[in-house]
Backbone as JSON Lines, residues from 0, in Angstrom:
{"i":0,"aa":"X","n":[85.54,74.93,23.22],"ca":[84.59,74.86,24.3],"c":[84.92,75.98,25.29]}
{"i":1,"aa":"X","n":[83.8,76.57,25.96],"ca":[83.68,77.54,26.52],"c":[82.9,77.46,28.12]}
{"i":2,"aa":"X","n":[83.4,77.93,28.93],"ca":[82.7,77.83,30.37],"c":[81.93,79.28,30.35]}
{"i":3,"aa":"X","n":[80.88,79.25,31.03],"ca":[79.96,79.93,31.69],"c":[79.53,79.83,32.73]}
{"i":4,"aa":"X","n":[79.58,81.05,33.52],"ca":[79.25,80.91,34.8],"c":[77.82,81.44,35.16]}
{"i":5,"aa":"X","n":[77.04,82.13,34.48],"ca":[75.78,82.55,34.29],"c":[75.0,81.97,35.65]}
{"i":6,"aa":"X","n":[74.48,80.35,35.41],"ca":[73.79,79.68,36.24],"c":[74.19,80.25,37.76]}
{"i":7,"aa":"X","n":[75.45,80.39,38.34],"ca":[76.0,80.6,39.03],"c":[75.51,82.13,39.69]}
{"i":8,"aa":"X","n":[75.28,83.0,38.7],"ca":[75.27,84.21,39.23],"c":[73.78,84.41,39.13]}
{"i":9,"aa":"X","n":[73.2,83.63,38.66],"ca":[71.23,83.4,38.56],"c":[71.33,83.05,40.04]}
{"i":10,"aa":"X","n":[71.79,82.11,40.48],"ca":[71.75,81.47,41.97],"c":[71.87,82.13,43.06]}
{"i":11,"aa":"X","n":[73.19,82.88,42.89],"ca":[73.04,84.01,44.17],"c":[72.08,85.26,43.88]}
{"i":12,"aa":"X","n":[71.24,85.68,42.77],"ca":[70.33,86.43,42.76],"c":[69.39,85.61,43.27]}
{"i":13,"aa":"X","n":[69.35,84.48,43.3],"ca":[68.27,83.55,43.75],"c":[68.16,83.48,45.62]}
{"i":14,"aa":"X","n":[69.42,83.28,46.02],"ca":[69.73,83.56,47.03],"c":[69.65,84.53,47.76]}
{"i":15,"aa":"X","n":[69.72,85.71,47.28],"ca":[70.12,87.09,47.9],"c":[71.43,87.09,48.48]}
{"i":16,"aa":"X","n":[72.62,86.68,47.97],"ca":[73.98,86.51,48.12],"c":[74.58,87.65,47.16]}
{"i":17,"aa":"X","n":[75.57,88.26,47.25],"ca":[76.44,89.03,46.53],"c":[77.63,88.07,46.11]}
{"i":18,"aa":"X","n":[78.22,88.14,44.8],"ca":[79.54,87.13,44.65],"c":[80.77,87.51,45.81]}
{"i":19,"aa":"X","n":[80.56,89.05,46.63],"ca":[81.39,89.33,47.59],"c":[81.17,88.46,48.85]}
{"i":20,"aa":"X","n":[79.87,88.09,48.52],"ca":[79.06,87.2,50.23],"c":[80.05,86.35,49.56]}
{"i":21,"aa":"X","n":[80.05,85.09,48.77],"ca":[80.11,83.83,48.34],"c":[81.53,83.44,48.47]}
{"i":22,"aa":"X","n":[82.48,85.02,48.51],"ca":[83.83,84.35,48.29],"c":[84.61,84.23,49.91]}
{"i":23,"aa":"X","n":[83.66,85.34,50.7],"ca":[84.07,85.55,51.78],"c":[83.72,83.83,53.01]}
{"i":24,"aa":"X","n":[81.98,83.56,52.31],"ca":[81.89,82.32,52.49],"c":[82.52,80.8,52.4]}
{"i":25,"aa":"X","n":[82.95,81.06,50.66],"ca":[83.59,79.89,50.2],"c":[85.42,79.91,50.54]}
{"i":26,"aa":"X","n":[85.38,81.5,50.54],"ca":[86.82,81.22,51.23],"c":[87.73,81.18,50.05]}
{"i":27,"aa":"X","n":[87.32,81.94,48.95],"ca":[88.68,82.44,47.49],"c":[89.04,83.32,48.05]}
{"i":28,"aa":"X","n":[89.82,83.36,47.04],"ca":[90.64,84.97,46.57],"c":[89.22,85.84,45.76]}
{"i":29,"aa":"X","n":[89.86,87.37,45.76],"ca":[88.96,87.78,44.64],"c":[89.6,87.89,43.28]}
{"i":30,"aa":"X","n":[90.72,87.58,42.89],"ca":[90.86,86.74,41.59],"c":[89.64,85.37,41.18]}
{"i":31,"aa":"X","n":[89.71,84.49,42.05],"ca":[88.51,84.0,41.51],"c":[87.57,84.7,40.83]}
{"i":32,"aa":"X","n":[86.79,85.39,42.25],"ca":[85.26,86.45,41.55],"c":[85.74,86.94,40.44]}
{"i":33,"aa":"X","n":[86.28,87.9,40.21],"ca":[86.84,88.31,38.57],"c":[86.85,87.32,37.54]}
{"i":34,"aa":"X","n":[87.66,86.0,37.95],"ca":[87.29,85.06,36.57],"c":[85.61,84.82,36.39]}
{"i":35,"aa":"X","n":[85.32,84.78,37.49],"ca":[83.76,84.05,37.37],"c":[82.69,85.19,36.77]}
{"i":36,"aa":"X","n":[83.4,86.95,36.83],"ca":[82.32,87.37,36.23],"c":[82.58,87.85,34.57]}
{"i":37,"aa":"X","n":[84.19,86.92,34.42],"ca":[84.74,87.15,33.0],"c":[84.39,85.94,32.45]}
{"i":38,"aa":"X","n":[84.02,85.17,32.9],"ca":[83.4,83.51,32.46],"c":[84.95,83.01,31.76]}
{"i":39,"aa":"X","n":[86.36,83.2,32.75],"ca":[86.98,82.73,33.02],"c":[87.3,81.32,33.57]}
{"i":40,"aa":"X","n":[88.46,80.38,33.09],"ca":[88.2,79.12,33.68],"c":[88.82,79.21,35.32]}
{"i":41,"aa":"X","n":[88.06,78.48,36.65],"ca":[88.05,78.7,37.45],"c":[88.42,76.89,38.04]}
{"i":42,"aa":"X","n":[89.76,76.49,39.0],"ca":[89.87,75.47,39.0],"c":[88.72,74.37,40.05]}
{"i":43,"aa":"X","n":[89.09,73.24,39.72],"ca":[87.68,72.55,40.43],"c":[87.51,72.71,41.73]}
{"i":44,"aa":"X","n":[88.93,73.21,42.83],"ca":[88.99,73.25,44.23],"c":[88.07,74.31,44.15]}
{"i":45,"aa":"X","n":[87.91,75.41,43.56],"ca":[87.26,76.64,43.73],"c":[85.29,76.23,43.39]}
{"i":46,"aa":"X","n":[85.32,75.33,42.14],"ca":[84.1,75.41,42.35],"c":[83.43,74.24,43.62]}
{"i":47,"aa":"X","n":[84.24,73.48,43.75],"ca":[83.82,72.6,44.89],"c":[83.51,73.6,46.45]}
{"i":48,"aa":"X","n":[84.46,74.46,46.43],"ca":[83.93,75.25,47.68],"c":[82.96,75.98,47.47]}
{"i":49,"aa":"X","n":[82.39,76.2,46.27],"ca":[81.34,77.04,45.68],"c":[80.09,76.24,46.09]}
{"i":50,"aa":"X","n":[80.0,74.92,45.89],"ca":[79.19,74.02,46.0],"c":[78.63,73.64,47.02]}
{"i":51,"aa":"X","n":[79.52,73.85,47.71],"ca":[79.67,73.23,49.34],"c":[78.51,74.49,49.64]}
{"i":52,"aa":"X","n":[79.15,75.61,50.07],"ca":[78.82,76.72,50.14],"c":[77.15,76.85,49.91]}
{"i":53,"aa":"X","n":[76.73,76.36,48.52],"ca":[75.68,76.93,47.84],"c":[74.52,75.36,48.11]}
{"i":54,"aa":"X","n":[74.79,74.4,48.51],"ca":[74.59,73.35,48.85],"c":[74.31,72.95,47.12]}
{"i":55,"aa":"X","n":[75.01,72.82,45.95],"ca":[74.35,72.63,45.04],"c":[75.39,71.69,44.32]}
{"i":56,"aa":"X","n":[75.26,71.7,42.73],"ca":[75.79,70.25,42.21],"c":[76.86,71.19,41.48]}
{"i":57,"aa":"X","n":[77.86,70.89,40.6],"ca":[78.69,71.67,39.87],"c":[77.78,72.44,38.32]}
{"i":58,"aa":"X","n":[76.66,71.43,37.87],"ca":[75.74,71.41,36.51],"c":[74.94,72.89,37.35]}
{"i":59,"aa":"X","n":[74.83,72.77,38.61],"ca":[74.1,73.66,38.73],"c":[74.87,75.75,38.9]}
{"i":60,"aa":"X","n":[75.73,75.37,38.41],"ca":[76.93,76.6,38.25],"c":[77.63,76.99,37.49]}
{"i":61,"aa":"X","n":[78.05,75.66,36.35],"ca":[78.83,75.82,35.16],"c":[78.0,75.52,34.53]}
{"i":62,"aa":"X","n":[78.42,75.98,33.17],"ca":[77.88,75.5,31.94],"c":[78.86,75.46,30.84]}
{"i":63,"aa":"X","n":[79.18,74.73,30.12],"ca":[79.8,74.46,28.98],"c":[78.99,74.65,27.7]}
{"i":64,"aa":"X","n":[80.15,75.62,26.58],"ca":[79.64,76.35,25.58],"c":[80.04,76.33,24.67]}
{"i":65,"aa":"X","n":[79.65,75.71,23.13],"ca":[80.55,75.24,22.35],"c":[81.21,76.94,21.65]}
{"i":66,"aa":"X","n":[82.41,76.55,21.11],"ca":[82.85,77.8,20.24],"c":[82.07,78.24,18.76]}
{"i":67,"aa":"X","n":[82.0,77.0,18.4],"ca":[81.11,76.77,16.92],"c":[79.86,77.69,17.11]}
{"i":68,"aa":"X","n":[79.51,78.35,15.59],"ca":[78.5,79.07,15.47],"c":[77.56,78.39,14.74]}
């Protein structure tokens, strides 16, 4: 299984946010941003401030991806 952050980066185009706005907002590191645009796993404190931030749900940021073809 595989994370994706896709939804996530649809959202701040949705927004007009930069992932530089979001971290400065949510208050990461930019190690985070780097995992999130390597669809890196990112821990839950990080997406919860993401959430907060984005007023949105976690489904609406991650996505889970099977490995299987």
């Amino acid at each position: 299984m595989a994370v994706t952050y896709k939804k996530l980066l649809h959202l701040l185009i949705d927004e007009d946010m930069t992932i530089a706005d979001l971290q400065k907002k949510a208050g990461y590191s930019a190690n985070i941003s780097t995992r999130i645009r390597n669809d890196t796993y990112i821990s839950l404190e990080s997406v919860e401030k993401i959430c907060r931030v984005l007023n949105c749900k976690i489904d609406d940021i991650v996505e889970f991806i099977s490995d299987t073809n």
